[in-house]
N, C-alpha and C positions, 0 to 999 in steps of 0.2 A: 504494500500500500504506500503511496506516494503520502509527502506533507503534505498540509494545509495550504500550504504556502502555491502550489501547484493549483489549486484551482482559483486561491487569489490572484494570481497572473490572468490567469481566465476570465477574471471580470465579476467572481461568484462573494457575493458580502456572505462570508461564510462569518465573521466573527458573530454578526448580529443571529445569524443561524443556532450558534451553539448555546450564546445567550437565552435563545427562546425554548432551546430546546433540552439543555442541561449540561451536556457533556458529548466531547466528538465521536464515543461509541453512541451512542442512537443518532447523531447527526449519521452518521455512517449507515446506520441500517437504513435510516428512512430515506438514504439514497438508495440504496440498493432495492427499498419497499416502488421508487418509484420508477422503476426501471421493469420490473413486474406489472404493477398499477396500467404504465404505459402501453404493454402491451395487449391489454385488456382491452383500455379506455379507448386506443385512435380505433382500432378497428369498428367499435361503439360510433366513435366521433364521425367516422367516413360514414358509416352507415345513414345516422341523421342528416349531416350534409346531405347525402343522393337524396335521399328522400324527402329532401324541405321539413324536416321534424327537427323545427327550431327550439323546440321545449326540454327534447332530450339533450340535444345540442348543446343548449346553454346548459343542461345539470352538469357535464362533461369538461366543457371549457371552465366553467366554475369550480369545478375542483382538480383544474390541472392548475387553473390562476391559485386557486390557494396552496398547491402542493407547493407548486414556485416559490410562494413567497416565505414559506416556511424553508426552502431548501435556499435562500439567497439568489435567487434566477433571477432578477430584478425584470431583464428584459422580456423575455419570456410570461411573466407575470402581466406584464404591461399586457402585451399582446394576447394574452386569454381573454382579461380584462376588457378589450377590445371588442373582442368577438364574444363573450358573453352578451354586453349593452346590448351591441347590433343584432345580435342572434332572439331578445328579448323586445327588441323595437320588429323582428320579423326582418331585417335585413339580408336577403339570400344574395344579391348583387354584393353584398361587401363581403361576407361569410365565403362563395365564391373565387371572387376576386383576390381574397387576401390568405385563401387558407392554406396555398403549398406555402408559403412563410411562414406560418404558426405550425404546420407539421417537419418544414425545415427547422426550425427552432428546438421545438421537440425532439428531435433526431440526433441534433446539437448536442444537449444537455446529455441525453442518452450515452450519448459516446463519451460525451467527457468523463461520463460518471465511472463509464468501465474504463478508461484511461486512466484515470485513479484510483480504481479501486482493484486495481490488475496489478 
């Protein structure tokens, strides 16, 4: 397992993370918790997408926004955040438009997280 220090170069506010969360052994799992979650939750995610099921959509994005913000993903967080609102205003044109980004993002984290924890 690589430092801390290694996903701070990454841009990841891990100190605020550990504070919330107690100690970098459970920071550590609920990375790895969200690595699992993720593969669960996009295939979920895509499915609402095709199908304009903006209700499920936004349960999904809402709790990848809050996974994020609990793991230090700031940006990532943002951009759930994003697409929750829109998904909840019924925005399928921005939902659309914006979504290989928030599964590129996703995709991101993912890696990083086995980069580190490898």
């Amino acid at each position: 397992m690589k430092d801390i220090s290694f996903l701070k170069q990454k841009g990841v506010d891990v100190d605020n993370s550990i504070e919330l969360l107690g100690d970098i052994e459970m920071y550590n799992e609920l990375l790895s918790d969200f690595i699992d979650v993720s593969n669960e939750r996009m295939p979920r995610l895509d499915n609402s997408k095709i199908n304009n099921d903006m209700k499920n959509y936004a349960i999904d994005v809402h709790a990848i926004k809050s996974d994020s913000k609990y793991l230090g993903f700031t940006k990532l967080a943002d951009m759930a955040l994003n697409h929750q609102l829109k998904s909840e205003d019924n925005d399928i044109n921005y939902i659309n438009d914006n979504y290989a980004e928030l599964v590129n993002e996703v995709n991101d984290k993912i890696n990083l997280i086995k980069e580190y924890l490898d």
